[in-house]
C-alpha positions as CSV (number, residue, x, y, z in Angstrom):
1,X,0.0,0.0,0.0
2,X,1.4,3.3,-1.1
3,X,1.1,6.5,0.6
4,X,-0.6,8.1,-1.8
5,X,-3.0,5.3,-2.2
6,X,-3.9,5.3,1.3
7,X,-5.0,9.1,1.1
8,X,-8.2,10.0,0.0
9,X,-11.2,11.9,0.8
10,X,-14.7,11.4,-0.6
11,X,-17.4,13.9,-0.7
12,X,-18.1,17.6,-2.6
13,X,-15.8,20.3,-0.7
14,X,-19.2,22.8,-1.0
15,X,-21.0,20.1,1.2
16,X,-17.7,18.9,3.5
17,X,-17.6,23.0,4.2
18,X,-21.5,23.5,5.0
19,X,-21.3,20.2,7.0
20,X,-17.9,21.3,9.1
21,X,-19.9,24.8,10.4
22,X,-22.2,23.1,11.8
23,X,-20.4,20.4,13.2
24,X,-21.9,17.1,11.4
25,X,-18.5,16.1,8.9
26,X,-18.6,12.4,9.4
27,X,-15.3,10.1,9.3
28,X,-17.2,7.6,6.8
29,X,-18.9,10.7,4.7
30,X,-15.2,11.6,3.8
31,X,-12.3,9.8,4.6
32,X,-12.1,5.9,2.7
33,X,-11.9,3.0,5.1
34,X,-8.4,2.4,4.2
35,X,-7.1,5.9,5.7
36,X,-9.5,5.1,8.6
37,X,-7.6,2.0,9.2
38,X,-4.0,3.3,10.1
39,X,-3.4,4.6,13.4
40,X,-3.6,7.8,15.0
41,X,-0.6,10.3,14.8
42,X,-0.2,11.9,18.3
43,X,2.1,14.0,19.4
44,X,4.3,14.6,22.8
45,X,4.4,18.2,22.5
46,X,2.2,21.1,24.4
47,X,-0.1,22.0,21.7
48,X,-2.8,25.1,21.8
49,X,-5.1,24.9,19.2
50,X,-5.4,29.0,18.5
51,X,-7.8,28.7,16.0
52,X,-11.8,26.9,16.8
53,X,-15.0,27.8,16.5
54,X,-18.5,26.5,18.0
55,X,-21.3,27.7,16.8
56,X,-23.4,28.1,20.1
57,X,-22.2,27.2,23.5
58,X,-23.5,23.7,24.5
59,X,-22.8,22.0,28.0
60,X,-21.5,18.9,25.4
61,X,-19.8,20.3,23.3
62,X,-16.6,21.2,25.2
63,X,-16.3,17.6,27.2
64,X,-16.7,15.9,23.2
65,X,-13.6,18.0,22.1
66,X,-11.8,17.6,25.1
67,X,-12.0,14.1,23.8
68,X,-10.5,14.4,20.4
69,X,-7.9,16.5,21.9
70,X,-6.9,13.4,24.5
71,X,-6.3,11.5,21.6
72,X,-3.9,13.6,19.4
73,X,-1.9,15.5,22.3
74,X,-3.4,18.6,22.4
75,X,-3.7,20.3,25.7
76,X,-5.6,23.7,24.9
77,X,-8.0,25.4,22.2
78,X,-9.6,28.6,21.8
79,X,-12.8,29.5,20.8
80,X,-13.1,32.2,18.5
81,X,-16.7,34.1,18.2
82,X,-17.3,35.9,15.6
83,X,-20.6,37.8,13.9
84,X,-21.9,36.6,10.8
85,X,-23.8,39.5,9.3
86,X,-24.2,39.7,5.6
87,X,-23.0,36.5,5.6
88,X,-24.7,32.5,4.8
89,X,-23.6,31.2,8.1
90,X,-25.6,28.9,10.3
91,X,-25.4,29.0,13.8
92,X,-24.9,32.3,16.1
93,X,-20.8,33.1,16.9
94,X,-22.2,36.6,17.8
95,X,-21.0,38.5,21.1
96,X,-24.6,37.3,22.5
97,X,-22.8,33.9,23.5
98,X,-20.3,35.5,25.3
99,X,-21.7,34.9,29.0
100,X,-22.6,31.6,27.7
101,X,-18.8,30.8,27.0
102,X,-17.8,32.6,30.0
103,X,-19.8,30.0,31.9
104,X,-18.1,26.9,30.1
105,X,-14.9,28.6,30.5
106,X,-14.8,28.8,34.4
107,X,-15.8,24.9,34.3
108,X,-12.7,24.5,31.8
109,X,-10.3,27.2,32.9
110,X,-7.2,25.2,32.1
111,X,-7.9,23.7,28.1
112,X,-10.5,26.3,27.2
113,X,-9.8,30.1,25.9
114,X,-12.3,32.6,24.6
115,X,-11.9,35.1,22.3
116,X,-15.0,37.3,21.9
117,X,-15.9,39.7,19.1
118,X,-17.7,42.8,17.8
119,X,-21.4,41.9,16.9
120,X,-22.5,44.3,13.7
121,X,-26.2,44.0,14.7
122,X,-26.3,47.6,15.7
123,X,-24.0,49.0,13.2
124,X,-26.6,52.0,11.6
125,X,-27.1,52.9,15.1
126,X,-25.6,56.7,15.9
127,X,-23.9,54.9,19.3
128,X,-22.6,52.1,18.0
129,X,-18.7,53.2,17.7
130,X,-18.9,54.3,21.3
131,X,-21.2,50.8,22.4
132,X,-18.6,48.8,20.8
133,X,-15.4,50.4,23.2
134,X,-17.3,50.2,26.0
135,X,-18.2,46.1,25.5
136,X,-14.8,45.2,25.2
137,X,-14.6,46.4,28.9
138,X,-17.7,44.3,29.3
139,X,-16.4,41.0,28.0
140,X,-12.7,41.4,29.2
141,X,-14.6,41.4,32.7
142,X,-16.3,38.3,31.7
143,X,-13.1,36.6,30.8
144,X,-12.5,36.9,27.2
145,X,-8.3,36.6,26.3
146,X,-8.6,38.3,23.2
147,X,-11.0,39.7,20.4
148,X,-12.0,37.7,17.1
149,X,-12.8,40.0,14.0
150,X,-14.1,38.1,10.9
151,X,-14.0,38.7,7.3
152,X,-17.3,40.9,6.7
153,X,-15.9,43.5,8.0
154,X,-14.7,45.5,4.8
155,X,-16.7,42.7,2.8
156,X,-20.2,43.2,3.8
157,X,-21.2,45.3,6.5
158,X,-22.5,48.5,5.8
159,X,-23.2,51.9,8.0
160,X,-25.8,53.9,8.1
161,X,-25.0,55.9,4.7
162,X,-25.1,52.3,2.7
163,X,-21.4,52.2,2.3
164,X,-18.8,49.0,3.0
165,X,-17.6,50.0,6.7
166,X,-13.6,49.8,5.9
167,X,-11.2,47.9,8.2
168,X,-9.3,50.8,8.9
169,X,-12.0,53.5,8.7
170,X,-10.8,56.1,11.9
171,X,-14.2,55.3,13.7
172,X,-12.9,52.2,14.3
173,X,-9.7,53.7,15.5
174,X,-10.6,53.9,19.5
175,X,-12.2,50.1,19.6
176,X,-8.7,49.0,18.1
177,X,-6.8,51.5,20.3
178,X,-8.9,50.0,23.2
179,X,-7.9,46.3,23.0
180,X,-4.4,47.2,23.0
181,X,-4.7,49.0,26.2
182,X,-6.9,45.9,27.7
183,X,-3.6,43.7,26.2
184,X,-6.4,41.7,24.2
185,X,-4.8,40.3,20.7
186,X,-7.0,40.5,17.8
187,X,-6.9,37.3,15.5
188,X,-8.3,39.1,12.5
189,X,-9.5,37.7,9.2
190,X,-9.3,39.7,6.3
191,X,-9.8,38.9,3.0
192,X,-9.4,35.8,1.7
193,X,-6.8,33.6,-0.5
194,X,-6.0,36.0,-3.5
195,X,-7.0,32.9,-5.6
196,X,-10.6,33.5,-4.7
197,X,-10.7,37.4,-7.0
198,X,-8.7,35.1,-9.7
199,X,-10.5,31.9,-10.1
200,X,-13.8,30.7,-10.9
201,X,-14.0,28.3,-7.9
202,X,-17.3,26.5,-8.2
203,X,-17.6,26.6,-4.1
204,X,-16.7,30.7,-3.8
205,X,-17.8,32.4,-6.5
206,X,-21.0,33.0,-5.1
207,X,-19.7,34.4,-2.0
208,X,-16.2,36.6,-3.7
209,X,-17.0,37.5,-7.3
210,X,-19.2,40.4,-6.9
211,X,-18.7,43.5,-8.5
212,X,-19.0,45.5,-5.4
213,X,-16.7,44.0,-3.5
214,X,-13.2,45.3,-2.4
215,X,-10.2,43.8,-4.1
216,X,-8.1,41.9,-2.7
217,X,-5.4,44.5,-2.9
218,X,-7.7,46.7,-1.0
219,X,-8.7,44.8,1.7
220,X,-5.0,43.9,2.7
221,X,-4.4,47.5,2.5
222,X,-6.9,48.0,4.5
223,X,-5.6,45.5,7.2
224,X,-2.2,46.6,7.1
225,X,-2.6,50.3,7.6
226,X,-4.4,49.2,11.2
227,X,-1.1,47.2,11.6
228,X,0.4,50.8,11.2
229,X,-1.8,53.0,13.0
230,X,-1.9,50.7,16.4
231,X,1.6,49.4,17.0
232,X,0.4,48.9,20.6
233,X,-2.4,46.3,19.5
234,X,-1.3,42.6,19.0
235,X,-3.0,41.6,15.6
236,X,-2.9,37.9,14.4
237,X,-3.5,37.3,11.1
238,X,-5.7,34.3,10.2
239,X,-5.0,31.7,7.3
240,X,-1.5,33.0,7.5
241,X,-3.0,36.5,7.3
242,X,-4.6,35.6,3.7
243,X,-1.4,35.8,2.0
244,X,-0.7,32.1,1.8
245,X,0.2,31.8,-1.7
246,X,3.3,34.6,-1.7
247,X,4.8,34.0,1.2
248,X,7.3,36.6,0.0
249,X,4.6,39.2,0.8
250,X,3.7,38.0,4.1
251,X,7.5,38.1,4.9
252,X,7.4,41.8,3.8
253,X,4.3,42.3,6.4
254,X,5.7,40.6,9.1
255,X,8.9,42.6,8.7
256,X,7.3,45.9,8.7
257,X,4.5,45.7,11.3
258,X,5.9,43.9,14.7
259,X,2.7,43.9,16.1
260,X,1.4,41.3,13.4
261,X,1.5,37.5,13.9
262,X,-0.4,34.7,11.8
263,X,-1.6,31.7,12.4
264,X,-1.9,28.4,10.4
265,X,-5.6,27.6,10.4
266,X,-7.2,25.6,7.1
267,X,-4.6,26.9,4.8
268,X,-2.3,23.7,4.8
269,X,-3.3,23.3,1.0
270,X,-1.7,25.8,-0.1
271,X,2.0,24.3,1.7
272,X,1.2,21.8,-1.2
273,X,2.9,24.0,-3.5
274,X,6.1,24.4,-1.9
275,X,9.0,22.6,-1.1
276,X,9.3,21.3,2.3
277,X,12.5,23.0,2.8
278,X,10.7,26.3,1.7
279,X,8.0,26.1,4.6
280,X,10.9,25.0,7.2
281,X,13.1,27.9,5.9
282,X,9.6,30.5,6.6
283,X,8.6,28.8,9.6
284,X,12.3,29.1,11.0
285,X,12.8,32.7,10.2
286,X,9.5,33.7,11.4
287,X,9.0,31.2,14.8
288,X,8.5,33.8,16.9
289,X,5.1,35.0,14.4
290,X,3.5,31.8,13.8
291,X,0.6,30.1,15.6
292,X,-0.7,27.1,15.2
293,X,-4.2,26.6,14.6
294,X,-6.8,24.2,12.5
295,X,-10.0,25.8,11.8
296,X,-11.9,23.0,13.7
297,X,-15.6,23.4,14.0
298,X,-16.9,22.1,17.7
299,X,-20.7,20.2,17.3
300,X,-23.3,22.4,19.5
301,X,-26.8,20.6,17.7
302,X,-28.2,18.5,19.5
303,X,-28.9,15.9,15.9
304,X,-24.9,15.0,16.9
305,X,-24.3,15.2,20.4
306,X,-27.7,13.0,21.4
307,X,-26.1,11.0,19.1
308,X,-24.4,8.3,20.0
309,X,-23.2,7.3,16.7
310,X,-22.8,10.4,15.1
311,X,-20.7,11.8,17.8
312,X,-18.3,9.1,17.5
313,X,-17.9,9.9,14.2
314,X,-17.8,13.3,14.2
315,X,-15.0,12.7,17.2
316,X,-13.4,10.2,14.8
317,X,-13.6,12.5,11.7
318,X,-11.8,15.4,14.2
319,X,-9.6,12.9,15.7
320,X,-8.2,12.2,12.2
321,X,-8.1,16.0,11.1
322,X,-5.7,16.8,14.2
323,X,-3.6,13.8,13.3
324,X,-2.6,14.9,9.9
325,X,-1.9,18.3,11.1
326,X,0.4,17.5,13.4
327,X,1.9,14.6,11.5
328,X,2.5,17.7,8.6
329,X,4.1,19.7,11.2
330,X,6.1,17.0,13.0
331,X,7.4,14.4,10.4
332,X,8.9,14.3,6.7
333,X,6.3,11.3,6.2
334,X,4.9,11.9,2.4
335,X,1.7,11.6,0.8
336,X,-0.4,13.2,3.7
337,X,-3.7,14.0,3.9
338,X,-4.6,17.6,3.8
339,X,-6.7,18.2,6.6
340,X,-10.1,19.3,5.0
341,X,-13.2,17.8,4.7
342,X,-13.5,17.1,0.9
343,X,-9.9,17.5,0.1
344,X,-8.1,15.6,-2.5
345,X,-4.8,17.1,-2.2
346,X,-1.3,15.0,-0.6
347,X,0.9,17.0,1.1
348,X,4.8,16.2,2.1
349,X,6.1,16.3,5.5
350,X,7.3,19.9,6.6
351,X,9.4,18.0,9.7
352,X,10.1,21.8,11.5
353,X,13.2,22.0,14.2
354,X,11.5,21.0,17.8
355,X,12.5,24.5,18.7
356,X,10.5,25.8,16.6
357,X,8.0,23.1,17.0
358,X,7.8,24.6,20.6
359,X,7.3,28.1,20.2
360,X,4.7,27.4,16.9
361,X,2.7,24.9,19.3
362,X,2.2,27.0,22.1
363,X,5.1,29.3,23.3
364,X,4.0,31.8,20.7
365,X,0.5,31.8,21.8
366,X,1.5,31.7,25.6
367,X,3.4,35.0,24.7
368,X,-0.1,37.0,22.7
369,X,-2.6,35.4,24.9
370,X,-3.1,36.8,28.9
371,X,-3.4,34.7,31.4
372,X,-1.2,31.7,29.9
373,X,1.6,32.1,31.3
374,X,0.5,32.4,35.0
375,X,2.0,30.0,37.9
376,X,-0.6,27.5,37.6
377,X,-0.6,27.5,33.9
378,X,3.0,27.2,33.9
379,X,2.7,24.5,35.9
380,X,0.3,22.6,34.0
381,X,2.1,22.9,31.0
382,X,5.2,21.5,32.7
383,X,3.3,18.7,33.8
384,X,4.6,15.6,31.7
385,X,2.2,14.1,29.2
386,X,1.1,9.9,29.3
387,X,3.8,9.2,26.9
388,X,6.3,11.8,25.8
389,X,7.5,9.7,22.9
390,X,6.0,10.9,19.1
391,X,3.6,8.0,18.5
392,X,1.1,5.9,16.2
393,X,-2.1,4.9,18.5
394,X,-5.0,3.1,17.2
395,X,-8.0,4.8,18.0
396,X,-10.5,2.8,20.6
């Protein structure tokens, strides 16, 4: 059996995508029984996952992702609300879940972090530049660790006068202003791959090639003179701050804006592109910017978590994602799965330096995020894992 052989996905990426929001991706809907057969990768480092969602918060769905996490080595994983206006999301990531997540967080303080966000709801309102400053004070008191802001924002949401409100319009200026003075990073998501303006992708085009939408151009510029204007506001860059496919120009960000950081999530498909020696060389220069993350979509309907059955698949399915993540990272194994539901792309081992493995993982994160790098979670972190050898388990 060939590597290559062994990795395949089934399934339409438009219907893997839909079914990863809401939680319901099933191992057998998209991975072939022969992939499901080899074991688990899992690894010995401390791993924070920077980079989740949930749609809703559920008392079940922390405890089920908890689960996955036991099985692939990963110790910690952040939630990242976000509001979906102007935008064919289901589920609610708006700031009206955020005493909901406070709740779960006080019952998980030591693998769960929260980032809240700015909810657009209100947006024509006269007050709402001033509302927004003063409920980052609100959630930072409910224990939020830093501040998700998602793509509409320069894409779709409008003011009062009808127009696109820009990421770097100067009304906006304060509420950035303000979460650098609370120390709360902002893991921002602007844009998209450049691809998307380019290509006629069956799955996007609805959603990118509109004729009043920003370029692409644009909204990077739009991003990038934010980076400029608050120097004293941490700003991570999602997807590898949408500039995947020229790394040359994210090396030219990260150079010029200190304050700027990206992390990993969903873009590994791109990496198929380059050279594994190309990705070690960026992620060796630049392993004090880089966070990892995965995108991962936590179940909150009930349809899976009453479900016996489906939630051992949906574990299973997640299980498997982490796994090839960290088995990208970690080895120079070939012929890896790309981890996306739908994906038919093989990807070769990057194998980065355990040093840089280190601070990618978590150190980097520790660094951004308050509160991890207190005594206690110190001393959790130091606490040595089951088995601190890089392994293969089967899973149960």
């Amino acid at each position: 059996m060939s590597d290559i052989t062994r990795r395949r996905f089934l399934g339409d990426s438009l219907l893997a995508a839909k079914a990863t929001w809401l939680g319901t991706a099933f191992l057998p809907e998209f991975v072939n029984a022969e992939e499901q057969s080899r074991p688990l990768y899992k690894s010995s480092y401390h791993v924070i996952d920077a980079h989740a969602h949930c749609g809703a918060p559920h008392e079940d769905s922390v405890p089920a992702q908890l689960d996955v996490m036991s099985r692939t080595g990963i110790d910690k994983f952040v939630v990242l609300l976000f509001d979906t206006a102007g935008w064919e999301y289901p589920g609610g990531w708006s700031e009206a879940n955020v005493v909901g997540w406070s709740k779960l967080l006080r019952k998980h303080p030591e693998q769960l972090i929260v980032f809240g966000t700015m909810g657009f709801d209100r947006v024509t309102e006269p007050a709402f530049f001033q509302d927004i400053v003063r409920k980052l004070d609100w959630q930072a008191g409910l224990g939020v660790q830093g501040i998700k802001m998602w793509k509409n924002l320069g894409m779709h949401v409008r003011d009062a006068s009808g127009e696109l409100l820009k990421i770097d319009d100067p009304r906006l200026d304060p509420y950035w202003a303000k979460c650098g003075e609370l120390g709360l990073p902002v893991l921002i998501h602007s844009a998209d791959p450049r691809r998307y303006w380019t290509e006629a992708l069956k799955d996007r085009k609805p959603r990118i090639h509109q004729p009043w939408m920003p370029s692409w151009e644009e909204l990077i510029r739009q991003r990038d003179a934010i980076l400029k204007r608050h120097p004293d506001t941490t700003f991570i860059g999602a997807h590898f701050g949408s500039m995947s496919s020229d790394l040359p120009r994210l090396a030219e960000t990260l150079d010029a804006y200190p304050n700027f950081h990206v992390d990993c999530a969903s873009r590994l498909r791109f990496m198929a592109a380059l050279s594994p020696e190309t990705v070690r060389e960026f992620f060796a220069k630049y392993q004090d910017r880089i966070l990892f993350g995965t995108d991962t979509f936590v179940p909150y309907v009930d349809r899976v978590l009453n479900s016996p059955e489906k939630l051992a698949q949906w574990k299973d399915l997640r299980s498997r994602q982490y796994a090839w993540y960290l088995e990208y990272f970690e080895t120079d194994h070939q012929g890896l799965a790309e981890p996306l539901p739908g994906s038919k792309l093989v990807l070769s081992g990057a194998k980065l330096p355990p040093d840089v493995l280190e601070k990618f993982y978590h150190a980097n994160a520790e660094k951004l995020i308050p509160g991890l790098n207190t005594v206690e979670a110190v001393e959790s972190r130091n606490r040595p894992k089951a088995n601190r050898d890089h392994e293969r388990t089967a899973v149960a």
